[in-house]
C-alpha positions as a Python dict, from the first residue, in 0.01 Angstrom:
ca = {
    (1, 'X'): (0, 0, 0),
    (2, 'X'): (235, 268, -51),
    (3, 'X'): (220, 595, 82),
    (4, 'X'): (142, 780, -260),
    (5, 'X'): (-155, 551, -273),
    (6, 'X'): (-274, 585, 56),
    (7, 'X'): (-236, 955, -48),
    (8, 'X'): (-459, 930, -378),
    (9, 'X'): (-687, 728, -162),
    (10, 'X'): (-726, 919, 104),
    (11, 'X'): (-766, 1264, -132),
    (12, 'X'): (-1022, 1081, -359),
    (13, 'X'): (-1219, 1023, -83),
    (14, 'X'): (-1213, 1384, 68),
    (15, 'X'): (-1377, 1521, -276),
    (16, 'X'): (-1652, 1223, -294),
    (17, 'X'): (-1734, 1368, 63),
    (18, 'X'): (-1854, 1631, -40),
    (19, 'X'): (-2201, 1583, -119),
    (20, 'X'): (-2248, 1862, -365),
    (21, 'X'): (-1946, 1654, -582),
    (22, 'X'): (-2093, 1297, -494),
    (23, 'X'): (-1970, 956, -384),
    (24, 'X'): (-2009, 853, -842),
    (25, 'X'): (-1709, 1131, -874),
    (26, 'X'): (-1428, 999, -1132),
    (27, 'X'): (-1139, 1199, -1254),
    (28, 'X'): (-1017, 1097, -1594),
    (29, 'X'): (-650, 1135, -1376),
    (30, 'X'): (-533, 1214, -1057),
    (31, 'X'): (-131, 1156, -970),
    (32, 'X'): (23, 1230, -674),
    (33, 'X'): (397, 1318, -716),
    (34, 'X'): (642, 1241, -445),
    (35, 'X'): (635, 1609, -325),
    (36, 'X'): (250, 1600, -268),
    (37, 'X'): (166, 1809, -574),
    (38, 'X'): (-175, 1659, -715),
    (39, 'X'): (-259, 1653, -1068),
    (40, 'X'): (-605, 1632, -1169),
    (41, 'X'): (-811, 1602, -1492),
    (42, 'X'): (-1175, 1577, -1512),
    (43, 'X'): (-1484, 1738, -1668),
    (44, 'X'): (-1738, 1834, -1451),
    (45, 'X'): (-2139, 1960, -1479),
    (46, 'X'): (-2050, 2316, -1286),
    (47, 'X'): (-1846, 2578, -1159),
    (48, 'X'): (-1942, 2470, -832),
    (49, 'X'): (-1813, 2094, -860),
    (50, 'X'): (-1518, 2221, -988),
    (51, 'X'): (-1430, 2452, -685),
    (52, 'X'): (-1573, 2238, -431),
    (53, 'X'): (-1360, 1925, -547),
    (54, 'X'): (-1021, 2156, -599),
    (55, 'X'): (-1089, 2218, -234),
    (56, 'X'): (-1125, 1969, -80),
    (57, 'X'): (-829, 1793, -271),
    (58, 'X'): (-598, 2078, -188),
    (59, 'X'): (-679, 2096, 178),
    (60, 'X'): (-648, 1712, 199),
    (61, 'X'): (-322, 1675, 446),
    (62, 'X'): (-65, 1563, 260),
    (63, 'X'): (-124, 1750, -91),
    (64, 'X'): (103, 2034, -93),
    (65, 'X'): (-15, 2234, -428),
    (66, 'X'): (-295, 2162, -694),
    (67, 'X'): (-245, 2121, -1113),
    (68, 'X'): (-626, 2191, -1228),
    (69, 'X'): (-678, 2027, -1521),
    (70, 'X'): (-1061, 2026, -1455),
    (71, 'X'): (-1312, 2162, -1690),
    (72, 'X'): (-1697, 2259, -1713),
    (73, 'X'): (-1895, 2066, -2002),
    (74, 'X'): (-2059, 2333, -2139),
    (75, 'X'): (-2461, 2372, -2130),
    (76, 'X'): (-2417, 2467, -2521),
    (77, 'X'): (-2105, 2363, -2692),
    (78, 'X'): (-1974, 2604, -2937),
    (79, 'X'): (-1641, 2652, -3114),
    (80, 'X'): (-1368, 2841, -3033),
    (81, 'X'): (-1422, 3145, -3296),
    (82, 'X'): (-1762, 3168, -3168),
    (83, 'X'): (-1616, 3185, -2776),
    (84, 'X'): (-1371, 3464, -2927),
    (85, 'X'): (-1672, 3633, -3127),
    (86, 'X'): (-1869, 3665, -2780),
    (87, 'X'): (-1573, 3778, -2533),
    (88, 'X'): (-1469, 4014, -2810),
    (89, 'X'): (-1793, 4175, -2801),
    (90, 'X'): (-1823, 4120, -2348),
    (91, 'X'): (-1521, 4285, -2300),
    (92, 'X'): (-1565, 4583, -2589),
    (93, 'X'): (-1913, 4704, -2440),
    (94, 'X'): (-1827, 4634, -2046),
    (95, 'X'): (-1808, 5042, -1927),
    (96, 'X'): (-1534, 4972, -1672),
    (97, 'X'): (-1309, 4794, -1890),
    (98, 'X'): (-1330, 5135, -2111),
    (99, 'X'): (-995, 5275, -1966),
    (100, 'X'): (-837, 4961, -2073),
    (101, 'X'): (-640, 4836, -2410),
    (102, 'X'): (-857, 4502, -2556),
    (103, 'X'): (-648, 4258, -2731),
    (104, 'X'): (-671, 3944, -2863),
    (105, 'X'): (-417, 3679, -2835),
    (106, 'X'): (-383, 3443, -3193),
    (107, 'X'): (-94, 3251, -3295),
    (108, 'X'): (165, 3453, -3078),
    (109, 'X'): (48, 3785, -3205),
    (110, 'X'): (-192, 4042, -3016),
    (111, 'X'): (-448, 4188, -3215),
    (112, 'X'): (-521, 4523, -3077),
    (113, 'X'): (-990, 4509, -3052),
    (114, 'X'): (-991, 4862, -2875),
    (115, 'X'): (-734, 5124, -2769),
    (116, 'X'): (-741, 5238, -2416),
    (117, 'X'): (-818, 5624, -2347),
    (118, 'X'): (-602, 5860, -2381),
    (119, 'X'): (-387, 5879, -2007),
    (120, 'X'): (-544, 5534, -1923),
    (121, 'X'): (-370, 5267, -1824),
    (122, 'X'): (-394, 4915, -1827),
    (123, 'X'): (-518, 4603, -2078),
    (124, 'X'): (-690, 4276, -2142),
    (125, 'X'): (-540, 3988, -2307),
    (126, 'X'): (-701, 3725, -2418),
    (127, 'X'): (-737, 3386, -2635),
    (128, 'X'): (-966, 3074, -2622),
    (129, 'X'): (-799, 2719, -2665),
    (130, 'X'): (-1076, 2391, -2677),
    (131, 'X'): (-1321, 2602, -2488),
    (132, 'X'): (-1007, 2758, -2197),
    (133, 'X'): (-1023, 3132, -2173),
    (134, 'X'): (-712, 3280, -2081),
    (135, 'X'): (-660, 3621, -1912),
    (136, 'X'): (-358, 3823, -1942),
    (137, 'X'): (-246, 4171, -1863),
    (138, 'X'): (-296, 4436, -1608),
    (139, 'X'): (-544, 4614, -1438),
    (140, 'X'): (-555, 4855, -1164),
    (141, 'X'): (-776, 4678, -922),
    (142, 'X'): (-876, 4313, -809),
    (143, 'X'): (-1231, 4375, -881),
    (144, 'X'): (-1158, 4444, -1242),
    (145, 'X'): (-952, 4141, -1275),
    (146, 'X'): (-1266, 3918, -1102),
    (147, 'X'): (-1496, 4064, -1362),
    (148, 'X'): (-1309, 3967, -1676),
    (149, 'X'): (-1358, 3587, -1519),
    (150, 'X'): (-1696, 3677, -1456),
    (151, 'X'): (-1771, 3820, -1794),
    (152, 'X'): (-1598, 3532, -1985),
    (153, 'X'): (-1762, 3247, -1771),
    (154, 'X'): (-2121, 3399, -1879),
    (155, 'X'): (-1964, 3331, -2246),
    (156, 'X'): (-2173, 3029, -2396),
    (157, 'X'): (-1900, 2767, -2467),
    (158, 'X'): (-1641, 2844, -2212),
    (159, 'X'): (-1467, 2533, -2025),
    (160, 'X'): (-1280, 2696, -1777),
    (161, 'X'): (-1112, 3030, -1699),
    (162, 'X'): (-753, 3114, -1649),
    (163, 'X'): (-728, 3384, -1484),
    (164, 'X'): (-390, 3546, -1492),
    (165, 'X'): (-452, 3910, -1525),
    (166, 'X'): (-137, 4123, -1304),
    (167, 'X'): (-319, 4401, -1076),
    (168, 'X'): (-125, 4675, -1065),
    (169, 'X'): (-55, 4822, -791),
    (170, 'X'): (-92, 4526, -631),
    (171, 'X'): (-402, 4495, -391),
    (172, 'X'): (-411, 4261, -56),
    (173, 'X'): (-672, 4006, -127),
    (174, 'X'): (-979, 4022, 130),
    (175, 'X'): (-1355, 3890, 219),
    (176, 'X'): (-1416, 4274, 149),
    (177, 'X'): (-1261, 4244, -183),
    (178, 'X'): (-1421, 3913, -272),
    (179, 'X'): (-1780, 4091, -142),
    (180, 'X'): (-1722, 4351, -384),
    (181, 'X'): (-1684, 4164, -625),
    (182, 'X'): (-1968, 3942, -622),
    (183, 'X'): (-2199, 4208, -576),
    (184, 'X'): (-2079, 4405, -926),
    (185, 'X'): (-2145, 4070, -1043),
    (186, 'X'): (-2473, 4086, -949),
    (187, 'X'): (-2513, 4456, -1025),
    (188, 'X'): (-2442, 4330, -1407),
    (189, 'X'): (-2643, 4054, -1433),
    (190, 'X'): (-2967, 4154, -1596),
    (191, 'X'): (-3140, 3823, -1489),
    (192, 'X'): (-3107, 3907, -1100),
    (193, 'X'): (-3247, 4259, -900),
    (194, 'X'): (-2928, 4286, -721),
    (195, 'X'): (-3108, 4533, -465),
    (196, 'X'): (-3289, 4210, -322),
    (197, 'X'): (-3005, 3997, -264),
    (198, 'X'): (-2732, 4046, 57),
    (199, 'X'): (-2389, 3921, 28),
    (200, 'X'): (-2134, 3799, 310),
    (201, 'X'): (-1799, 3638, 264),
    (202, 'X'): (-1602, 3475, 519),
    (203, 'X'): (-1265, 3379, 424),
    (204, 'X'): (-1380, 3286, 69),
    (205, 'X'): (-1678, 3173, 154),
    (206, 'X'): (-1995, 3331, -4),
    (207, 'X'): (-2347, 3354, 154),
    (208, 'X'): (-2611, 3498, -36),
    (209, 'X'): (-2938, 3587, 152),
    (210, 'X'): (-3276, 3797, 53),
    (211, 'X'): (-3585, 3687, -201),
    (212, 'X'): (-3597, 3606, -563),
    (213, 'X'): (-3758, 3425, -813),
    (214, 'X'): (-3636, 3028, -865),
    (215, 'X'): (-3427, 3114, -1188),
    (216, 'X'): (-3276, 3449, -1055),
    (217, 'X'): (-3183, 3249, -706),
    (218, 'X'): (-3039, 3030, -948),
    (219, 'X'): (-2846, 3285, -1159),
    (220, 'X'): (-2745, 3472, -828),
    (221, 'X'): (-2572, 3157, -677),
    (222, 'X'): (-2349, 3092, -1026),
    (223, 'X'): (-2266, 3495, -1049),
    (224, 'X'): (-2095, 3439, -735),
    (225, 'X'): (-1965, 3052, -842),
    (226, 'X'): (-1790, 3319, -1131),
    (227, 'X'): (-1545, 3509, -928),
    (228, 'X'): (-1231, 3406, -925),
    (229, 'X'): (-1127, 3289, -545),
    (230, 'X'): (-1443, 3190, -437),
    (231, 'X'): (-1381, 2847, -277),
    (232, 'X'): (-1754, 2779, -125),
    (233, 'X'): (-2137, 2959, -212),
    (234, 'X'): (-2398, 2913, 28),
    (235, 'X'): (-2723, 3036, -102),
    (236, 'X'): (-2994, 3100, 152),
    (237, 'X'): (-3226, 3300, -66),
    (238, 'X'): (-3576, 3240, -52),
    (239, 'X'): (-3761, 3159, -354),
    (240, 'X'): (-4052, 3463, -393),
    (241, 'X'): (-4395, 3345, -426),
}
């Protein structure tokens, strides 16, 4: 067996460990090149699978960086003018993304959906390939740039988020920052009473905690699933009578 084998092996096996993935877990590819860089494909039933398996294939010794090539199968499948139609509309009516520019990437041109405020700065690019969003411009805080994922993962139809929206001035990346970011999250979600649910991160780590209905525990756990750098969500919230 050679060592790029032993590799795949080995890293295969770290994802099917974790339970929340499963021991039935089949990428349609993964190749290890020669320089430990892992390339995987595979579609996936959640958010969470898809983090949890990224995970635990990048911190598999050995694997030195991570191609993700792994996608949600959407709950409701729906085409890509339809995605557009909905994040065109997400983005446009979102109040803090009012002192930013709107455009829409489509075939190499940006289509301008709102002009920023006068003396504002900043702007949201974005396009929808097979189901991908992609972000693209700048913003003037991490938060902001965690919300756009947010906002386009609640999209109907939306495989995966690529997040590559510039903050500017760049911002150190923190468990505070990651905190307050899941807890705008849950501010905006209409489907969850934010005021009943406490949030800790450690590293990038989530924990969720209070009492909620069954569906808004649910809907709490994937708002936080939603921000971009969340590696893990542990949700500990009771389920109200």
């Amino acid at each position: 067996m050679t060592d790029i084998t032993a590799l795949h092996d080995k890293a295969l096996t770290a994802i099917r460990s974790e339970s929340r993935v499963g021991p039935h877990f089949k990428p349609a590819r993964l190749e290890i090149a020669e320089d430990g860089t892992a390339t995987i494909d595979a579609e996936v039933e959640t958010v969470a699978i898809k983090r949890l398996a990224l995970e635990r294939l990048a911190a598999t010794p050995g694997i030195t960086a991570v191609v993700d090539r792994v996608h949600v199968t959407p709950a409701v499948p729906k085409s890509d003018d339809g995605i557009l139609d909905d994040l065109r509309k997400a983005f446009y009516d979102e109040p803090s993304f009012r002192a930013l520019a709107i455009k829409e990437a489509e075939n190499n041109h940006l289509k301008l959906v709102r002009d920023a405020f006068e003396d504002a700065y900043g702007e949201i690019v974005f396009e929808v390939h097979d189901g991908v969003v992609t972000l693209n411009g700048r913003v003037p805080g991490l938060t902001t740039k965690r919300l756009a994922s947010v906002l386009a993962w609640w999209v109907p139809g939306s495989r995966d988020i690529v997040n590559g929206i510039a903050v500017d001035p760049p911002e150190e990346d923190s468990p505070d920052q990651i905190e307050e970011a899941v807890r705008v999250a849950l501010d905006k979600d209409p489907f969850v009473d934010a005021e009943q649910v406490r949030v800790g991160v450690r590293n990038r780590t989530v924990r969720l905690t209070g009492i909620l209905p069954r569906d808004a525990r649910d809907a709490a756990e994937w708002d936080a699933w939603y921000v971009f750098g969340v590696d893990d969500v542990i949700n500990e919230i009771e389920v109200s009578p």
